[in-house]
VOLOVO-980079 format. One record per atom (N, C-alpha, C): x, y, z. Coordinates in steps of 0.1 Angstrom, whole numbers, padded with zeros to 4 digits, always signed. Atoms other than C-alpha are relative to their C-alpha. Layout:
N
XYZ
...
% end
This chain:
349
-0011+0010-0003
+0001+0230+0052
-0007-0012+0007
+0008+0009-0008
-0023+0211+0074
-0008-0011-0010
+0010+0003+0007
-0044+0200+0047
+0011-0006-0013
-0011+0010+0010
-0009+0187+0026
+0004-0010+0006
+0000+0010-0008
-0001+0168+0053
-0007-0010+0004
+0010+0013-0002
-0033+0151+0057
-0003-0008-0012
+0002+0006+0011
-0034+0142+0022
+0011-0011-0007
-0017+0006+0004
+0003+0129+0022
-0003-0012+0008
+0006+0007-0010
-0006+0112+0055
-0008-0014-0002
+0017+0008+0009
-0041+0094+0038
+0012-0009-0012
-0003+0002+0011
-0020+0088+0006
+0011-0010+0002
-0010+0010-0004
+0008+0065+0025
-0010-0008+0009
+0011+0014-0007
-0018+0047+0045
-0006-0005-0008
+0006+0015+0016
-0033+0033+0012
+0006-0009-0004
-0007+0015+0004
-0006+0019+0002
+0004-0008+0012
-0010+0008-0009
+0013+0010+0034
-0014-0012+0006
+0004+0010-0006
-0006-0022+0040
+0003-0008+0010
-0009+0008-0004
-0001-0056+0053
+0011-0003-0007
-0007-0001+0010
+0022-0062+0029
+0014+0005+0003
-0009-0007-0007
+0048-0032+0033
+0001+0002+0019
-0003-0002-0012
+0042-0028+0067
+0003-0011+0007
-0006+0013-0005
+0051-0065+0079
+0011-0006-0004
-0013+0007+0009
+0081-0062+0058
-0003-0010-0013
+0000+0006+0014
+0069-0086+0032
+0006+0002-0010
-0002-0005+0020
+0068-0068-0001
+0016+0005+0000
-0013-0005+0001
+0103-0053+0009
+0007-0011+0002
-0013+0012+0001
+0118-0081+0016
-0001-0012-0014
+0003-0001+0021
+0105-0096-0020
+0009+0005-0008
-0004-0005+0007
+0110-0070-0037
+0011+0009-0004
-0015-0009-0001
+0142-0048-0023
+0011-0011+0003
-0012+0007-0011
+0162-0070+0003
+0002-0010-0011
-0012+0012+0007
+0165-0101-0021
+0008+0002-0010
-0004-0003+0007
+0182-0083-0045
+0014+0006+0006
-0016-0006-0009
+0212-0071-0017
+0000+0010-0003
-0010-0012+0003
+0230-0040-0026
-0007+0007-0009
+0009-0009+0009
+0209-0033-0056
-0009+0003+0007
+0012-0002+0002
+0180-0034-0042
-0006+0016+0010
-0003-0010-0009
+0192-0002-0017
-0006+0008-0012
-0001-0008+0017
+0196+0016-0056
-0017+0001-0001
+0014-0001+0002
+0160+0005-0058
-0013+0008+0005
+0005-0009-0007
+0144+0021-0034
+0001+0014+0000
-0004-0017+0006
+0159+0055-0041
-0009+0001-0012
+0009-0001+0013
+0146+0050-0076
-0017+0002-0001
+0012+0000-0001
+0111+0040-0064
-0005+0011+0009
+0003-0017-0006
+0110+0076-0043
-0007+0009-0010
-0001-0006+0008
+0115+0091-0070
-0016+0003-0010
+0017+0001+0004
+0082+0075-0086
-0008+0004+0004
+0015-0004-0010
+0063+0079-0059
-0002+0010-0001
+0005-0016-0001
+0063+0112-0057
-0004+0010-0011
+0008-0011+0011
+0057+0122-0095
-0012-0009+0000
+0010+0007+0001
+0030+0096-0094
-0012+0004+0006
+0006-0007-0009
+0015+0105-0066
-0007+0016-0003
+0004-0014+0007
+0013+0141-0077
-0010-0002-0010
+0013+0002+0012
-0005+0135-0111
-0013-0007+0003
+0016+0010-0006
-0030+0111-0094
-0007+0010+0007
+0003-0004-0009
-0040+0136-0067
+0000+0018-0009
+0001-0010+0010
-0040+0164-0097
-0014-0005-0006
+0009+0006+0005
-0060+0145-0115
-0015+0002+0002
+0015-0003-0011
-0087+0140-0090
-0009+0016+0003
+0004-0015-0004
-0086+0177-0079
-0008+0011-0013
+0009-0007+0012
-0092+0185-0115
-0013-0002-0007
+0011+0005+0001
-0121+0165-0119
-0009-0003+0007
+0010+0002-0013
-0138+0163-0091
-0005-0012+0004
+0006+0012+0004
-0144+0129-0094
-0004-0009+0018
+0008+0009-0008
-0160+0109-0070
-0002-0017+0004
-0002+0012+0006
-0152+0075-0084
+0010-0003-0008
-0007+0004+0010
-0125+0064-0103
-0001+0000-0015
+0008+0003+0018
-0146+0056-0134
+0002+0009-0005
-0002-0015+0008
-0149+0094-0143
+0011+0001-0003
-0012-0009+0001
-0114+0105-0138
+0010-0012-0012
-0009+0016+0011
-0100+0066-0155
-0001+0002-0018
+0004-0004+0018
-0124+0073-0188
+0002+0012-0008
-0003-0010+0002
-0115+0108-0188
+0012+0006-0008
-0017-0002+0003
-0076+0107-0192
-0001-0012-0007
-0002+0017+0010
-0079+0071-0212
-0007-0002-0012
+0009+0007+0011
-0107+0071-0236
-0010-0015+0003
+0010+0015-0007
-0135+0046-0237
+0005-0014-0004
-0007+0013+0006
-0112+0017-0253
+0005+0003+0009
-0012+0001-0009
-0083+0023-0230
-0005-0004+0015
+0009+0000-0012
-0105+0033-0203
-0007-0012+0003
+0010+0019-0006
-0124-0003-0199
+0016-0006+0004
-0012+0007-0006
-0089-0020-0196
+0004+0006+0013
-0009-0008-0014
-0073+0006-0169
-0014-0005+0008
+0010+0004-0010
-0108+0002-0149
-0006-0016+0003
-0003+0015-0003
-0106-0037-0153
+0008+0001+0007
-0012+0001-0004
-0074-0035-0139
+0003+0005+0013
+0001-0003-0014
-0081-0016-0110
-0010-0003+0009
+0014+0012-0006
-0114-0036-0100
+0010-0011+0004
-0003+0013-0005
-0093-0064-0101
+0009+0000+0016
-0009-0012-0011
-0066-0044-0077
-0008-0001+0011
+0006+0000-0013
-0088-0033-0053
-0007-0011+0006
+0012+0012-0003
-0112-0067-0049
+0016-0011+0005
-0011+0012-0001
-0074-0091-0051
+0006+0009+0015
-0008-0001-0006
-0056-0068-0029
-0005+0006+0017
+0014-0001-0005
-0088-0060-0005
+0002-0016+0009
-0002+0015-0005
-0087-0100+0001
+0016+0000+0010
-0010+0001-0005
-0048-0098+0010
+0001+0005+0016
+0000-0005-0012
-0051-0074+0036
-0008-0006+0011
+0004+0003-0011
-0077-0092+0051
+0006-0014+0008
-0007+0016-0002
-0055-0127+0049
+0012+0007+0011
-0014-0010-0006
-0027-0097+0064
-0005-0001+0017
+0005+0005-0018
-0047-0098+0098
+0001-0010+0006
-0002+0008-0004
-0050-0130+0105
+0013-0003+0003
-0015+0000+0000
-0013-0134+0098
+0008+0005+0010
-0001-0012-0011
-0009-0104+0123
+0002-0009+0015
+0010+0005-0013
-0030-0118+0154
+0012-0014+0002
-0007+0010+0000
-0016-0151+0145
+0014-0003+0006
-0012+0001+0001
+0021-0148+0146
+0001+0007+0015
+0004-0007-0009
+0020-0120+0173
-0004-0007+0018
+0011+0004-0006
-0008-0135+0196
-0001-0016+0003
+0001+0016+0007
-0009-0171+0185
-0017+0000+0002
+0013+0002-0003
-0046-0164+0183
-0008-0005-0014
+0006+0008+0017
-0066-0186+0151
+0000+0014-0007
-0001-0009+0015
-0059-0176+0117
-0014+0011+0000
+0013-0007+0001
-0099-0167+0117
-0006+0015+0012
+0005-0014-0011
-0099-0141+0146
+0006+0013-0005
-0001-0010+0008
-0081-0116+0129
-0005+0004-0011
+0010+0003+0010
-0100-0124+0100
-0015+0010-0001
+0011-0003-0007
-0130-0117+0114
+0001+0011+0007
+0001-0010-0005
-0122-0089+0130
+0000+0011-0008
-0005-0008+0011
-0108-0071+0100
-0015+0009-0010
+0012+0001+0010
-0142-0077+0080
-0007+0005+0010
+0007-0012-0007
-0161-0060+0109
+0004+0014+0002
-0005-0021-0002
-0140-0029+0111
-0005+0004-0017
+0005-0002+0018
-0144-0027+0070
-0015+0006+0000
+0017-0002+0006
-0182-0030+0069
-0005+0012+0009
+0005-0011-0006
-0186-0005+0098
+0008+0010-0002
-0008-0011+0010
-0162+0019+0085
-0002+0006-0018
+0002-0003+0019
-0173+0017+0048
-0014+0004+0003
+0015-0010+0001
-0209+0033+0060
+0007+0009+0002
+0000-0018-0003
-0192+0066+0067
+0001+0008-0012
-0004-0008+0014
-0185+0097+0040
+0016-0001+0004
-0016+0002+0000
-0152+0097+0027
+0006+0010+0008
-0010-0012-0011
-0137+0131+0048
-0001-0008+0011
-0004+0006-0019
-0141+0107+0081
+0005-0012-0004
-0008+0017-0001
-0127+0073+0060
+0015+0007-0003
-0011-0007+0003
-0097+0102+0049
+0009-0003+0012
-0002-0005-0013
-0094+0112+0085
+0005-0015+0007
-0004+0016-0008
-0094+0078+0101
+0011-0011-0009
-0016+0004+0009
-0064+0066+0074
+0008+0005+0005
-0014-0006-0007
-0043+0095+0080
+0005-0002+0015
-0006-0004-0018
-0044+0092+0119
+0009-0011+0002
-0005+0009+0001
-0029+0062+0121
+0014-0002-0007
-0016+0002+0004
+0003+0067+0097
+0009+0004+0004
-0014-0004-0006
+0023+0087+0119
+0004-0010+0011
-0007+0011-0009
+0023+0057+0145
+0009-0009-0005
-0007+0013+0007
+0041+0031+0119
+0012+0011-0007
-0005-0004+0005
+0059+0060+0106
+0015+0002+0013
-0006-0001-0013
+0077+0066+0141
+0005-0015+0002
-0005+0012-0004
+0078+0027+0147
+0013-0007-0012
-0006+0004+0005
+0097+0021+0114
+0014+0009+0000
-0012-0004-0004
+0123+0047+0126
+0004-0006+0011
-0005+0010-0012
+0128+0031+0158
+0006-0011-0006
-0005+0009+0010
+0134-0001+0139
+0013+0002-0008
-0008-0002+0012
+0157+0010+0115
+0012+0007+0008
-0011-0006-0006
+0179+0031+0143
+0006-0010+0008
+0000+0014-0006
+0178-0002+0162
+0009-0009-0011
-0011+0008+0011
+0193-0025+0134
+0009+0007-0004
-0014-0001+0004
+0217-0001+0120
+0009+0001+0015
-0013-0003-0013
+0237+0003+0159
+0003-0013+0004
-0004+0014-0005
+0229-0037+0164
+0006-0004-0012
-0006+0005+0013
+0247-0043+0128
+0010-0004+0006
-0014+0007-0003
+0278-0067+0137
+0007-0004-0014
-0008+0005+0012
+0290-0073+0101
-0006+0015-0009
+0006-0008+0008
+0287-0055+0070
-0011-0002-0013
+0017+0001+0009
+0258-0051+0042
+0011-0007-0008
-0009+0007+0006
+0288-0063+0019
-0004-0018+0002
-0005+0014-0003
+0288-0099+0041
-0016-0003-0001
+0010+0008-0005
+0251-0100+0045
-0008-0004-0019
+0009+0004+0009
+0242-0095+0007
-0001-0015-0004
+0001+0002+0006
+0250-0122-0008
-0017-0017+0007
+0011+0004-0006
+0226-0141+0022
-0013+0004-0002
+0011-0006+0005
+0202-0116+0011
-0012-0003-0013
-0005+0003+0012
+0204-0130-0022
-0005-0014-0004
+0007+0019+0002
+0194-0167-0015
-0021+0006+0006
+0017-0003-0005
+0155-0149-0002
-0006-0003-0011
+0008+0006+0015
+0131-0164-0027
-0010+0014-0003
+0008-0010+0007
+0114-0136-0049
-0007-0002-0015
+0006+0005+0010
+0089-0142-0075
+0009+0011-0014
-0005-0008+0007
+0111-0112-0096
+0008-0002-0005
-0015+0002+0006
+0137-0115-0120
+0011+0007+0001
-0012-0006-0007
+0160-0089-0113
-0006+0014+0004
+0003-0011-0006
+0162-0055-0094
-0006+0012-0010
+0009-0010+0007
+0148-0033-0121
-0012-0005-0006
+0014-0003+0003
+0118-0047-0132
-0008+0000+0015
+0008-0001-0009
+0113-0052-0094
-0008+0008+0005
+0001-0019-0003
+0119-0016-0087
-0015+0005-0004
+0011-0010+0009
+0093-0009-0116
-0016-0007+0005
+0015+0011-0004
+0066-0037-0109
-0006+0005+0016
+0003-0005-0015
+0066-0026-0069
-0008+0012-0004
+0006-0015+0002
+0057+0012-0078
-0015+0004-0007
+0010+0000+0012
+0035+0001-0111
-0011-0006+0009
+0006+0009-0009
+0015-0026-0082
-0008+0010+0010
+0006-0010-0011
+0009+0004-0055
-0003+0012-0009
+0007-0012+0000
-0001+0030-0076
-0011-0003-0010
+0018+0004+0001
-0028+0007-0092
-0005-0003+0007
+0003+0004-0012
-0032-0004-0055
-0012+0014+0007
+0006-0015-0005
-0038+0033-0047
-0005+0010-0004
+0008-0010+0006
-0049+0050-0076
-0015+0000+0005
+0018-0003-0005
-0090+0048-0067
+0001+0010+0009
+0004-0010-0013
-0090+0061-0033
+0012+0013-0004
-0009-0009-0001
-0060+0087-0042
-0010+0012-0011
+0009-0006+0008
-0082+0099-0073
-0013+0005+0010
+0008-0006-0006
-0111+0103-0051
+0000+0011+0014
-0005-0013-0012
-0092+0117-0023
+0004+0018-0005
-0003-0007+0008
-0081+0143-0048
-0013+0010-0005
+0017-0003+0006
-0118+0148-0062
-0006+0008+0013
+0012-0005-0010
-0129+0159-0025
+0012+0013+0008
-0013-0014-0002
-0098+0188-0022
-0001+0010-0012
+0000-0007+0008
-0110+0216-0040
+0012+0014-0003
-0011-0009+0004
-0077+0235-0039
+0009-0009-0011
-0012+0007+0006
-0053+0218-0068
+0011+0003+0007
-0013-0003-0004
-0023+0233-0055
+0003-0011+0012
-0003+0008-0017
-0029+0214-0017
-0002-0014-0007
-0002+0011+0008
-0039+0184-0038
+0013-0009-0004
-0013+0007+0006
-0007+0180-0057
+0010+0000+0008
-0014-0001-0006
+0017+0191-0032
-0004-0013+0014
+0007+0010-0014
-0005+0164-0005
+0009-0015-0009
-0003+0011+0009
+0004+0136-0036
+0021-0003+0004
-0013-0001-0001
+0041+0148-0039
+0002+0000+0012
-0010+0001-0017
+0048+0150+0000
-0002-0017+0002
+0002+0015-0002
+0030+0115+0002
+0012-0009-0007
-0005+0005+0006
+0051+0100-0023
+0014+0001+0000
-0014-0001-0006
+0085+0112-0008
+0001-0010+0012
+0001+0006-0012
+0076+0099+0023
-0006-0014+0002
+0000+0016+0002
+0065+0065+0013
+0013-0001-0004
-0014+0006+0002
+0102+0061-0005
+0006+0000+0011
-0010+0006-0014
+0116+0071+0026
-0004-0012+0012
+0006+0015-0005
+0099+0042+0044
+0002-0012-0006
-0001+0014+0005
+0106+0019+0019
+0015-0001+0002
-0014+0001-0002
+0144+0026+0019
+0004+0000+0016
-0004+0005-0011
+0146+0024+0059
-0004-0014+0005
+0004+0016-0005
+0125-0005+0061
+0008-0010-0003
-0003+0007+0006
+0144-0021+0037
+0018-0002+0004
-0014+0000-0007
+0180-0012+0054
-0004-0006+0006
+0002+0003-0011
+0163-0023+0084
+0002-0019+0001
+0003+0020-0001
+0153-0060+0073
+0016-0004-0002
-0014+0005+0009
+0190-0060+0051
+0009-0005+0012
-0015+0002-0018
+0207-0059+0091
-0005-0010+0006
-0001+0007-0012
+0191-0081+0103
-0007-0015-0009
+0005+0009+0009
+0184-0105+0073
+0003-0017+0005
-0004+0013+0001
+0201-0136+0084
-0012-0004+0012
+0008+0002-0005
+0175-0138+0111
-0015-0003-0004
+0011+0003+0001
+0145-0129+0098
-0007-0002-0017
+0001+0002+0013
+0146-0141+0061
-0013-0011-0002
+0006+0014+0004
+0122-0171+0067
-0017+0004+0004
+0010+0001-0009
+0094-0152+0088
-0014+0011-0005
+0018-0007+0001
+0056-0139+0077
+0004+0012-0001
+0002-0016-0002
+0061-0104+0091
+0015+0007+0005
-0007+0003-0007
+0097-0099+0094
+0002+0018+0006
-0002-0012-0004
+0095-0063+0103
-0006-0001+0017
+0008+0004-0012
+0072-0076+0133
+0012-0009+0007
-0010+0008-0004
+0101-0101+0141
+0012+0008+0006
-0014-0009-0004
+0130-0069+0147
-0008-0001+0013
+0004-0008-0008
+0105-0053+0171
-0002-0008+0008
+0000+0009-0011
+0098-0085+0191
+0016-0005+0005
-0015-0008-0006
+0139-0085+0192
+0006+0007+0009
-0001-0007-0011
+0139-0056+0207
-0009+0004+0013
+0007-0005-0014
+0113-0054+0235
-0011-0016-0008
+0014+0001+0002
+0081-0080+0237
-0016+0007-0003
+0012-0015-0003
+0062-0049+0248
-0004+0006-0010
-0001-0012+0011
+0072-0029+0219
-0008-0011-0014
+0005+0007+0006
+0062-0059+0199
-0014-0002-0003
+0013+0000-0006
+0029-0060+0212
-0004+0014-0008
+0007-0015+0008
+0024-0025+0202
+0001+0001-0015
+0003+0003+0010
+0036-0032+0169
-0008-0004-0012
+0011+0012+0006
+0015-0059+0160
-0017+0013-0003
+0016-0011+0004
-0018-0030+0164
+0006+0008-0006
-0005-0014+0011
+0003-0003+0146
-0008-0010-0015
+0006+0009+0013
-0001-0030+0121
-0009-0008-0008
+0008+0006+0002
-0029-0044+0124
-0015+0016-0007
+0003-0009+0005
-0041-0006+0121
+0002+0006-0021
-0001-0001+0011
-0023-0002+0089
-0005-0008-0014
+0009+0011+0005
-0036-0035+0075
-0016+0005-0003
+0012-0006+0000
-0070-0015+0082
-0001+0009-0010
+0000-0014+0008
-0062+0015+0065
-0003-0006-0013
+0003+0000+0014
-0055-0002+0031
-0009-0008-0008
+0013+0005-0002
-0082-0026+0038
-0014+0008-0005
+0015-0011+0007
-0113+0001+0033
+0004+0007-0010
-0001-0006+0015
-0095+0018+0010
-0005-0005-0013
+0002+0006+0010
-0097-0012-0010
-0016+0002-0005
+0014+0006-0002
-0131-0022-0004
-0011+0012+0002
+0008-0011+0002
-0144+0016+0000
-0007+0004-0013
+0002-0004+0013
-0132+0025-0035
-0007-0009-0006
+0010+0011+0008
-0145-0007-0052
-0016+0001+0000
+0013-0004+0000
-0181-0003-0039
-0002+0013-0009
+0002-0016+0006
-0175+0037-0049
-0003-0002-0014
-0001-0004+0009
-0169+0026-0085
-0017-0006-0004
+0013+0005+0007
-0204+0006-0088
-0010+0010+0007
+0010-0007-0015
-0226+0023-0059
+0005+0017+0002
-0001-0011-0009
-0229+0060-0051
+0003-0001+0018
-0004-0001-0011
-0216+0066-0015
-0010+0001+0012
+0012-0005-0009
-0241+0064+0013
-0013-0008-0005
+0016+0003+0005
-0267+0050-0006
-0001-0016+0004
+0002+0015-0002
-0285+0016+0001
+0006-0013-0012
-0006+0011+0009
-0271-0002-0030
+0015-0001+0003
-0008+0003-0006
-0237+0009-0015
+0002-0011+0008
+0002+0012-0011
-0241-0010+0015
+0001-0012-0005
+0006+0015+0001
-0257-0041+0001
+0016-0006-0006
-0010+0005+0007
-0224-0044-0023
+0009+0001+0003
-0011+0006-0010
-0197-0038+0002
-0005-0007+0010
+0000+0016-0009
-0215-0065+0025
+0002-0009-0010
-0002+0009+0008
-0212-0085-0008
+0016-0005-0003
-0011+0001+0008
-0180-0077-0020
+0014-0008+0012
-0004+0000-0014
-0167-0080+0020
-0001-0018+0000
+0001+0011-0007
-0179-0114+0026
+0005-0011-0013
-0003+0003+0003
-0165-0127-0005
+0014-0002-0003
-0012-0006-0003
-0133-0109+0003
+0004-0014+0011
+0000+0005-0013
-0132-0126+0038
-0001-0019+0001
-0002+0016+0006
-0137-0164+0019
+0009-0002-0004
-0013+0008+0010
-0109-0162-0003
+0015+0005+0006
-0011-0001-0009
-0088-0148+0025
+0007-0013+0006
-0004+0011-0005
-0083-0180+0038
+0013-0010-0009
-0006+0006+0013
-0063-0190+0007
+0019+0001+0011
-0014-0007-0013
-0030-0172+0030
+0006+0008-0006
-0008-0015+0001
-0011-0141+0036
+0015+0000-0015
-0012-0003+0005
+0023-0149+0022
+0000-0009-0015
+0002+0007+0018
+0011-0170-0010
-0008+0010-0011
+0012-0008+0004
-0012-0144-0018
+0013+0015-0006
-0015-0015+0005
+0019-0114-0018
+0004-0006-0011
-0013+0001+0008
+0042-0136-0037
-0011-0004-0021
+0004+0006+0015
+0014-0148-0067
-0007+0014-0004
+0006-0012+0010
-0009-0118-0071
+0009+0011+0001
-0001-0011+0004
+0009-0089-0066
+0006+0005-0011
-0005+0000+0009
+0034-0095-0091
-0005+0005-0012
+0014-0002+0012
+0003-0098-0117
-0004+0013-0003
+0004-0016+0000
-0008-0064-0106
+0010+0013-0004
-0009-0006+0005
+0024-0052-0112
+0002+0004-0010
-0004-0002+0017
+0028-0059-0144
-0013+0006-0010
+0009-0007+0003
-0009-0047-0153
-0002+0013+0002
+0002-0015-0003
-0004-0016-0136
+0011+0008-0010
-0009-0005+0008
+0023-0010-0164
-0011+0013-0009
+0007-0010+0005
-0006+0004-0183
-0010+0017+0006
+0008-0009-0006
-0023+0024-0160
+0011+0015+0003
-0012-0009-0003
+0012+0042-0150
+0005+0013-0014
-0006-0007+0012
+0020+0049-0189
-0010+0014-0004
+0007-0009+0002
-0015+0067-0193
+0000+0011+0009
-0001-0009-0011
-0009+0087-0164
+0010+0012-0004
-0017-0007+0002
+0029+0101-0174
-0008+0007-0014
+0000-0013+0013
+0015+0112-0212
-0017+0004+0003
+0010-0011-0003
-0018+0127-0195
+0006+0009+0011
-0010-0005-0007
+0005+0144-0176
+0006+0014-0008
-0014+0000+0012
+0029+0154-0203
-0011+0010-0010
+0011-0007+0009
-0005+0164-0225
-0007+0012+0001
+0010-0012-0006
-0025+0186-0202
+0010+0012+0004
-0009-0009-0005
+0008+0203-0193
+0002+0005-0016
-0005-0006+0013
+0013+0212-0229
-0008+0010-0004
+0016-0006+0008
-0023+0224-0236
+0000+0013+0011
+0000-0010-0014
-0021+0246-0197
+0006+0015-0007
% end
């Protein structure tokens, strides 16, 4: 059970970036949608968790080490070049985000230059991406039960301070600018976005768990327990929308609401979780060119790092609303190969 929970644990700190964890992407991609976008999040549980599962099967069944193996495996070598385009580009675009997510952090928070968080980010990365993966696992999961605790606080907090109803606030909800056209491709694009976000490191997390069973059931627990985060987060912003509809991190905005102090603490929960999906990115990417450990490693996550850490500068909240979308809609393919290798190997079993 220990060893499901650390994999569930790991497998929600990949995705929970800056992004989800500063409220962003939920307020995107659920809250502007009002009332639906409640429907949505239920739906996208749902995902998560058969997704989750097959990825983290996947891995266990192949031992893989790299993405590349387990991608060309289940895809073919036509297919397989597209899906491993598509998640280079993922990890390298969304790698950059998180590190633009720090500054943003620090910034707002702290009022400390855009570049100090920046800079700090890209040093935890590069000295974190020399270790083996069981201590970059370890040092992911520790961290998600703090944001997991802070987004219940939050969310118990706004529904008792609610003074109207979700009825009066959607249609406020409703004017939030979202690059998405309506609540079901959002629904689909969010889920398709994070599980090309998080397939690599989930596959290789998978690959270094030689039980299948703790594997799949680490995927499936993960992937409940991301929906239920997405659906309190996303009550949470909906109560308190008229306030923080305009602001960078508005999940960081409740908690400075309720306490400075607690604010303060937030800001590192998140600046933690920023971390987490940060090396993930930039672990697995190296992983898929570079053996692990080795000096050509190194050399190409200080490469990939320091060109990550240039195009951060571009900014946090332009960066959410233009690429993820993109990834979204590319991860349509990666999702479909998934469901009928799924569907196939269960036939043949």
């Amino acid at each position: 059970m220990r060893e499901i929970l650390k994999l569930a644990s790991a497998f929600i700190g990949i995705i929970v970036g800056a992004g989800f964890a500063s409220g962003q992407e939920i307020l995107q991609y659920y809250t502007s949608f009002g009332l639906l976008g409640i429907i949505g999040g239920i739906i996208a549980t749902a995902l998560f968790a058969f997704l989750g599962m097959v990825l983290m099967l996947i891995g266990s069944k192949t031992k893989t080490s790299s993405h590349k193996d387990a991608i060309y495996a289940i895809s073919g070598p036509y297919l397989g070049v597209l899906v491993d385009i598509i998640l280079i580009l993922t990890l390298f675009g969304v790698g950059v985000v998180m590190v633009a997510g720090a500054g943003s952090n620090l910034n707002q928070q702290f009022g400390l230059p855009y570049f100090v968080g920046t800079t700090l980010m890209a040093i935890l990365i590069l000295t974190t991406g020399m270790l083996k993966i069981n201590k970059v696992v370890s040092v992911i999961g520790s961290i998600t039960p703090f944001l997991v605790l802070f987004i219940i606080i939050i969310s118990i907090y706004s529904f008792f301070t609610l003074d109207t109803s979700f009825a009066n606030l959607d249609p406020i909800a409703r004017e939030v600018y979202t690059p998405l056209p309506n609540w079901i491709i959002s629904t689909i694009n969010y889920v398709s976005f994070n599980i090309a976000l998080g397939a690599s490191m989930t596959l290789v997390m998978g690959g270094a768990e030689k039980n299948i069973k703790t594997a799949t059931l680490g995927g499936l627990v993960g992937g409940l327990g991301l929906g239920a985060l997405i659906i309190l987060s996303n009550l949470a912003i909906f109560s308190k929308i008229e306030t923080v509809a305009a602001d960078d991190m508005p999940m960081l905005s409740i908690v400075n609401s309720i306490s400075p102090i607690l604010g303060s603490i937030m800001s590192v929960i998140l600046f933690g979780m920023i971390f987490n999906t940060a090396i993930s990115m930039f672990f697995s990417l190296t992983a898929r060119f570079a053996k692990v450990g080795t000096r050509r490693f190194k050399v190409l996550l200080t490469i990939f790092l320091i060109l990550g850490y240039i195009l951060s500068f571009i900014g946090f909240t332009d960066l959410v609303s233009q690429f993820y979308p993109l990834i979204g809609y590319l991860g349509l393919v990666l999702i479909g190969t998934l469901i009928v290798t799924f569907f196939r190997k269960r036939n043949h079993d």
